[in-house]
Structures are given as C-alpha cells and as structure tokens.
N, C-alpha and C positions, 0 to 999 in steps of 0.2 A: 346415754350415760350408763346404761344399766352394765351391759359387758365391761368399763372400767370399774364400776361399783363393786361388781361381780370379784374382781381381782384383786381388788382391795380386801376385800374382805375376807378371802380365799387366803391369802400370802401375807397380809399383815393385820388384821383383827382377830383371827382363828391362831395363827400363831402366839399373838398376846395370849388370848384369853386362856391356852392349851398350858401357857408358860404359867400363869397363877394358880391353874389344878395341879402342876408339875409341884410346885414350890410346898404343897400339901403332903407331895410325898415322901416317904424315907426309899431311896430307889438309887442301887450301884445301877450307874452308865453301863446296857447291855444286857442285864438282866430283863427274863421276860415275868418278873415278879415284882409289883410295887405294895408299900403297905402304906395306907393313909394312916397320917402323924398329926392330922391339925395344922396348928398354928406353930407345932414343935419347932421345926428349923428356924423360925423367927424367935422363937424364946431362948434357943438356945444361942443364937449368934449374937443378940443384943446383950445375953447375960455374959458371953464370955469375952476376956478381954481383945480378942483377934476383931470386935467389932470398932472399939475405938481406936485402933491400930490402923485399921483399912480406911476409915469415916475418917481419920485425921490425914491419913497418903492423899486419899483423894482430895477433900481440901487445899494441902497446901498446892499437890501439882495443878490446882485447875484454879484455884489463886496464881500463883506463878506462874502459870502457861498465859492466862486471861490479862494478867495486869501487864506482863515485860508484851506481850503480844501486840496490845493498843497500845502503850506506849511507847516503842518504840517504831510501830506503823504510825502513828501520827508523824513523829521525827523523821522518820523517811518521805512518808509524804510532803511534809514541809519544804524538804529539800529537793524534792523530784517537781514540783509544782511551780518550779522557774522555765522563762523559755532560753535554754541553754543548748549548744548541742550537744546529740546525742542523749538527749533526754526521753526518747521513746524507747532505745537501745536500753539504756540505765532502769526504765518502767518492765520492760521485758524478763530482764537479770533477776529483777527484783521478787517479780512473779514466778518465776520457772522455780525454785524447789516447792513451792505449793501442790505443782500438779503429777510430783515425784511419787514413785511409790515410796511408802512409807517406809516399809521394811528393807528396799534397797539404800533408802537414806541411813536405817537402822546402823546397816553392814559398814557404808562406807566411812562413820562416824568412829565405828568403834574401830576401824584401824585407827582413825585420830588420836582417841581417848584410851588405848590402849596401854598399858604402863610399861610394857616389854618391848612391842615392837609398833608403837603409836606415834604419829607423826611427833604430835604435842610431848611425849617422854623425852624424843631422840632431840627438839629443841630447849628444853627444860636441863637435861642432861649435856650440852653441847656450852651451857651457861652455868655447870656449875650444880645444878640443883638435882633433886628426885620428883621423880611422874607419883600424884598420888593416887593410891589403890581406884580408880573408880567404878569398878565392877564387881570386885569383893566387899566393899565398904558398901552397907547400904544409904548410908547420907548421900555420898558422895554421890554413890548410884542415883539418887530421884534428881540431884542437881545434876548429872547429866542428860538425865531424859526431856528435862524441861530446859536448857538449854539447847537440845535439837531440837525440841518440839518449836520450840518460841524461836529460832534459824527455819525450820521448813513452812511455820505458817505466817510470818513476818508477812512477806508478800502481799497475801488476801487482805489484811490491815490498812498495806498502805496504801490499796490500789481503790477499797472501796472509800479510804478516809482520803486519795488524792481524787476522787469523782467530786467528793462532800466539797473541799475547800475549793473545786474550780464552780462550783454552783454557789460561793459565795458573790452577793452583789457588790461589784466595784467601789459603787456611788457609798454604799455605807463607810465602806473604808477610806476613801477618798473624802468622806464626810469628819473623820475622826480623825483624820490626818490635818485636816484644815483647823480643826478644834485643840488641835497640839499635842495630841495620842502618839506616842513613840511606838515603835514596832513592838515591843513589848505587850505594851497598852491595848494595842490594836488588836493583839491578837489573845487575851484574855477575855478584855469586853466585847468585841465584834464579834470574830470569826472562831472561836471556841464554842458560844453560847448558839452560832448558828450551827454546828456541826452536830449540837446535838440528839437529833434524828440519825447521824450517821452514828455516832456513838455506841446510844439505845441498838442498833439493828445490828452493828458488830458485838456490845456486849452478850447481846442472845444470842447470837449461831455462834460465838468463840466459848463460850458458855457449855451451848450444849455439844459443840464438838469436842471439846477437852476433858470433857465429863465421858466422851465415848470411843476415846481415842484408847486403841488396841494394836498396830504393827507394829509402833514404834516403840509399846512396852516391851511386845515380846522380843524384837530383834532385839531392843536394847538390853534387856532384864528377863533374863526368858525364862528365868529359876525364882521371879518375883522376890529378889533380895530388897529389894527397896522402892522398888515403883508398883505395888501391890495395890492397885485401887480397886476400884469396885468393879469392874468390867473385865478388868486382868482377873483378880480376885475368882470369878464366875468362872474365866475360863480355866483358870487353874485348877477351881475344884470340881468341874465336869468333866475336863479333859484328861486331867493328869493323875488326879484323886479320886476320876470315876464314883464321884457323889453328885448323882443329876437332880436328887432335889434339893440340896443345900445350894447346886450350885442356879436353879430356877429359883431359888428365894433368893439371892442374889440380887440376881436380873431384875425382879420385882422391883425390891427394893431401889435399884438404879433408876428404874422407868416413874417411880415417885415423885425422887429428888428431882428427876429431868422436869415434870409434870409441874411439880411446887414451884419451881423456881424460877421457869416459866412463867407459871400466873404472877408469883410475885414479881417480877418486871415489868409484866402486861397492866397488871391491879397501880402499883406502889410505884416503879421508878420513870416508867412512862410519862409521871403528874412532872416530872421535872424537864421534859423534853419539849424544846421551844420550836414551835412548828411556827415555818416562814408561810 
C-alpha cells in the first residue's frame, strides 16, 4: 500500500495543506514575492459585502441544481422502471449527457439560450414574443446555468434512483396492494421510504458535485455575471485578478463547507435513512 499512500499524499494532501499556507498570503499570481498577512484575506472577505453575494450564488445554485436534480431523477426513473420496449435504449438517452464534457455542453446550450441567434430566441420570436437577456442579466444568467446543469446531470439521478426502485421487494408492494394501497399510497409508504439509502447517497455526491462544479460556470458565465460561486469565485480571483492568496482562501473556505456538510449528513440526516 505504501507506493498508493505515497501518491496520495504527494498530489492530494501536500497540495491541500500548501493551499492553506497559500491562503495566508497576500501574493499577485506570478510574482516571486509573497508577504504573510494572517488571517487578513479571511477578514477581509467575510467583512466585505462580495462575501454574502458569493455565499448566497452558491446556495441557491447548489439548492437548485441538488433539489430539480433528485427530483426530477426520481420521475424519470419512475418512468423508465417499466418493462416497455426500448426501455434500455430510453435508460442509455437518459444517461449520455452526464458523461459529456462539460464545457462542450457549455457551447452547445448557449447557441440555445442565446437571444440573437439562439435556438429558443428564433422560436420565442417566430410566436410573437422576445428572447430574454440571459447572458447579460445576471438572474437570468444563474437560472440558466442550473437549468443545464440539472439537463446534463439528470441522468446519474435516475439511473442510481432506477437501481434503488428495482431493489425494491415485490411482496411488500403486492402486500399493500392487497391491503387497498393505491399506487399513490404505495408509493409514499412502501417504496419512497425504502429508497432512502438511495436518496442519502445521491444527496451527498450531488451535494458535493454541485458545490464543485466549474466548466459549465465558465463556458456558461465566463465573466462570472451571475453564477459566481465559490469555486468560480477562486478561479476568477487567481486566474483573472491574479490575486493567489485571496484566491487560496477561497479554496479553503470551499473545502470547509464540503468537509461540514458532509459530516452533517453523515452525523444528522443519515438517523433518518431506513436501511432494509
């Protein structure tokens, strides 16, 4: 084990801990000069208003990528989890923009959502109406990012929540069917309450992917007009602002909330997940 220990530790524990000395510093990107600042770049970000600006982007996109993502994979799984034909075909469709690149999804979108020459304008326009700004408008902007986002990661949703509902037991439901459970019924008391292992395990990886999701900011927003979260945020202010320690206290601060929010699910939401 020691050569994989080795590598770990080399490429991602060295790198972590290099990233919280970073966040210490006051240091333009480039420069062979840094000045230790403390705790400055965290005092200064928390104090100023550009912190609950970013702390609030990131919330709602990772609310809204998180919530329309599970539920609307459940509803597809619901619906793929018949034996119909071409229902392996329709499980395939369903999966394939998950393992897209991100940022070619980015491109292809934004000819959609484009208000000049975007799919969606030239039909809007062909009925009558006008394409609104969604690239200059920053509202507008984070409700399209998480509209692609929750279109390319659908798939993973309905495929790990169509595994969940074909591991439910027959007999229970065929138990509650006999007891005069409508499908309704059946599927709040039975087979929701059994799915929730699958639930828990997709709320944490959709969780912490959408907390770390980066191509499809920048192809989408690449000037961070509206989808400015916390990981865009970092790359913005290292790459583009060439501020490397503002932009390693970032980082930090990102690998926190990942860390916190984490145990909180592991600690706290876990106690409600009904293991068969």
């Amino acid at each position: 084990m020691l050569p994989n220990l080795a590598l770990i530790v080399m490429f991602t524990y060295r790198p972590l801990f290099q990233n919280f000395y970073y966040s210490t510093l006051s240091w333009e990107l480039g420069s062979s000069v840094a000045t230790k600042v403390g705790l400055d770049n965290y005092v200064d970000f928390f104090s100023s208003g550009e912190a609950g600006k970013v702390l609030l982007t990131t919330a709602i996109f990772t609310v809204g990528t998180v919530g329309f993502s599970l539920a609307l994979g459940l509803m597809v799984a619901l619906a793929l989890n018949r034996k119909l034909p071409g229902a392996g075909f329709a499980q395939a469709t369903v999966f394939a923009p998950y393992v897209l690149s991100g940022f070619a999804v980015a491109l292809l979108w934004l000819y959609i959502f484009d208000p000049n020459i975007g799919a969606l304008g030239a039909i809007l326009r062909a009925l009558g109406g006008t394409s609104p700004d969604w690239i200059n408008n920053p509202t507008l902007t984070l409700v399209m990012v998480i509209i692609v986002y929750v279109w390319k990661n659908l798939g993973y949703a309905a495929v790990i929540y169509l595994a969940g509902l074909q591991a439910v037991p027959n007999d229970l439901l065929e138990a509650a069917m006999l007891d005069g459970a409508g499908p309704v019924r059946r599927f709040w008391s039975v087979t929701f309450p059994l799915l929730s292992p699958t639930t828990f395990f997709l709320l944490v990886t959709v969780i912490l992917n959408s907390l770390q999701a980066f191509d499809l900011l920048i192809g989408l927003d690449r000037l961070g007009r509206g989808a400015r979260t916390l990981i865009f945020d970092s790359y913005l202010t290292g790459f583009v602002e060439a501020d490397a320690g503002r932009s390693a206290m970032l980082s930090t601060v990102l690998f926190v909330i990942l860390v916190a929010l984490t145990l909180f699910q592991l600690v706290y939401v876990e106690r409600k997940v009904h293991y068969r």
